[in-house]
N, C-alpha and C positions, 0 to 999 in steps of 0.2 A: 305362170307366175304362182307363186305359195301363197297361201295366207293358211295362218296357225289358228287356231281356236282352241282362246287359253280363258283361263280366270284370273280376275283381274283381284287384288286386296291390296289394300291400301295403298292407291293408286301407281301401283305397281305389277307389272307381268307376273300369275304365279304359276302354276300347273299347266302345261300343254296337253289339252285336250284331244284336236285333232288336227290333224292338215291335209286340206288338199291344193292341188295344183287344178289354176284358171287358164284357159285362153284369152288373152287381149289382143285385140287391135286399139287404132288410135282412135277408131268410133267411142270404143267402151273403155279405155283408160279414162276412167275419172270416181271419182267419188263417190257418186250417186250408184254409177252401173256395177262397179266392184262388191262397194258395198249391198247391193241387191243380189248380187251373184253368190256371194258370202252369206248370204241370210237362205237362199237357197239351198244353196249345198250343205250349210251345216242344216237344215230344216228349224232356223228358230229369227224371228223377225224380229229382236228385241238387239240386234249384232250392230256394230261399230266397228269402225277400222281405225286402230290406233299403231302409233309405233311404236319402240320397242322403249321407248320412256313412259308409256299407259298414254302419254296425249291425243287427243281424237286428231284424226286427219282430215283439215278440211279442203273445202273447195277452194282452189285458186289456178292461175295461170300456168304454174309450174304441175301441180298435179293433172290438167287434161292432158299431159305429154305422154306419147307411150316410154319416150325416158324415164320420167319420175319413178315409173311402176317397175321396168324391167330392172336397175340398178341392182347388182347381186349383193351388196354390202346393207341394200334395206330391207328390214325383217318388215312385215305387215303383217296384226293379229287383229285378228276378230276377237271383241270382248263383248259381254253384255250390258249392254247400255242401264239399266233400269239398277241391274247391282251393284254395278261400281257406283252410280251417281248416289243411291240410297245409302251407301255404304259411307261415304268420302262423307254425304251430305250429315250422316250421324254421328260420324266421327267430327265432324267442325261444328257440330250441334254441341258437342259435350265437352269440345276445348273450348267454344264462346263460354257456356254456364260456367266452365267451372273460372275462367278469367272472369268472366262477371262476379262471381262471388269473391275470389277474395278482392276485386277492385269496391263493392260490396263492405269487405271486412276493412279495407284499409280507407274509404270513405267513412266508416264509423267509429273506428281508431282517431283518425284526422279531427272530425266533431268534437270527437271528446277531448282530445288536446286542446283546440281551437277555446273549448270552455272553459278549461284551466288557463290558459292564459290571459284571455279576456277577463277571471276572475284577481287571477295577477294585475295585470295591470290594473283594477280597480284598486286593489289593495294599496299598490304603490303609485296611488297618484297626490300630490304635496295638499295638504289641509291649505293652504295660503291662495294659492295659483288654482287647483285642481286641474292640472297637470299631472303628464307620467315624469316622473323622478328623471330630471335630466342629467346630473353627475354621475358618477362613480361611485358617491357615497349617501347613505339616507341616511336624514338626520332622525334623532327621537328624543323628548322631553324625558329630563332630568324628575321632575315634578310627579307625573301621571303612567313613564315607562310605558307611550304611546309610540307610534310611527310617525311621523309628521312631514315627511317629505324632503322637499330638496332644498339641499342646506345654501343655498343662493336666498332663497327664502326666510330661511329663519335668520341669517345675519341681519336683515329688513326688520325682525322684529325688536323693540326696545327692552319689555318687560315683564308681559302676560300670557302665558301658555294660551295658545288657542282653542285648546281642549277644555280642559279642565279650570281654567280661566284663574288662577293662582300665579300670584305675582312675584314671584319667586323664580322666574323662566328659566333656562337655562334648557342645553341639548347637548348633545354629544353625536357624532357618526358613527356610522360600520360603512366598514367599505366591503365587507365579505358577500355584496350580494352584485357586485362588479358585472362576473360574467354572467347572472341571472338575470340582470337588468341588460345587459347588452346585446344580448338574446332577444331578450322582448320587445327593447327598441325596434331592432332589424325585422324582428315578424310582420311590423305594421299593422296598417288599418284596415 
């Protein structure tokens, strides 16, 4: 039976090293004895037997067969166990950082949205109710050229700016802040 002694990068076969060719029986078809056989031969104790997708070959039912081993369509390499795992282990070290930083940048983005709109909605909440603006349209005082909220509200009023407490009341809408206000509804609490 072959086994190759290659290097392994990114979790991938790369360069063939060497090969040699083992004797099995069905005593030493297995995992454990190959792999020991392999750390022999090539002289380095740090070997693995992987397939030819980099995945280690473990111990099961199907492997103590002297079938599993002789099959001519399966490649079995020897890799170094301590550099691929050091290798793979630092490469997923430096995709988590760098996923943590921008999740990181977009956590601190979010805040600060989160502040501007909490500061909206304080703005547009109705002098009457204090409440957030339920219509479509926010009303403002004629009198003072204030915000005053939602104009369900000020049709309730008779006379007196709330504000500026001038009796002369009167308001008018804007409806231009529609989809602003619709937004901020939907955002929630």
């Amino acid at each position: 039976m072959k086994i190759t002694y290659a290097e392994a990068r990114n979790n991938k076969i790369g360069k063939h090293l060497r090969e040699m060719y083992f004797n099995i029986d069905e005593e030493s078809a297995n995992v454990d004895s190959l792999t020991e056989k392999a750390r022999q031969g090539f002289d380095n104790d740090t070997l693995v037997l992987v397939n030819s997708s980099c995945l280690p070959i473990e111990d099961s039912d199907a492997t103590r067969k002297l079938s599993f081993w002789k099959k001519s369509a399966r490649k079995i390499f020897a890799i170094e166990h301590e550099d691929n795992v050091q290798e793979s282990n630092r490469e997923l070290l430096s995709l988590i950082d760098s996923k943590l930083d921008n999740l990181n940048r977009s956590m601190e983005t979010n805040r600060s949205l989160l502040a501007v709109v909490d500061k909206l909605k304080e703005a547009f909440k109705c002098v009457i109710c204090r409440e957030f603006v339920r219509g479509p349209a926010v009303a403002f005082s004629k009198c003072c050229k204030q915000q005053m909220g939602d104009v369900t509200c000020m049709d309730q009023l008779l006379s007196t700016c709330p504000l500026c407490r001038n009796s002369d009341f009167g308001f008018y809408t804007v409806t231009s802040f529609e989809n602003l206000l619709t937004a901020m509804r939907n955002h929630g609490d």
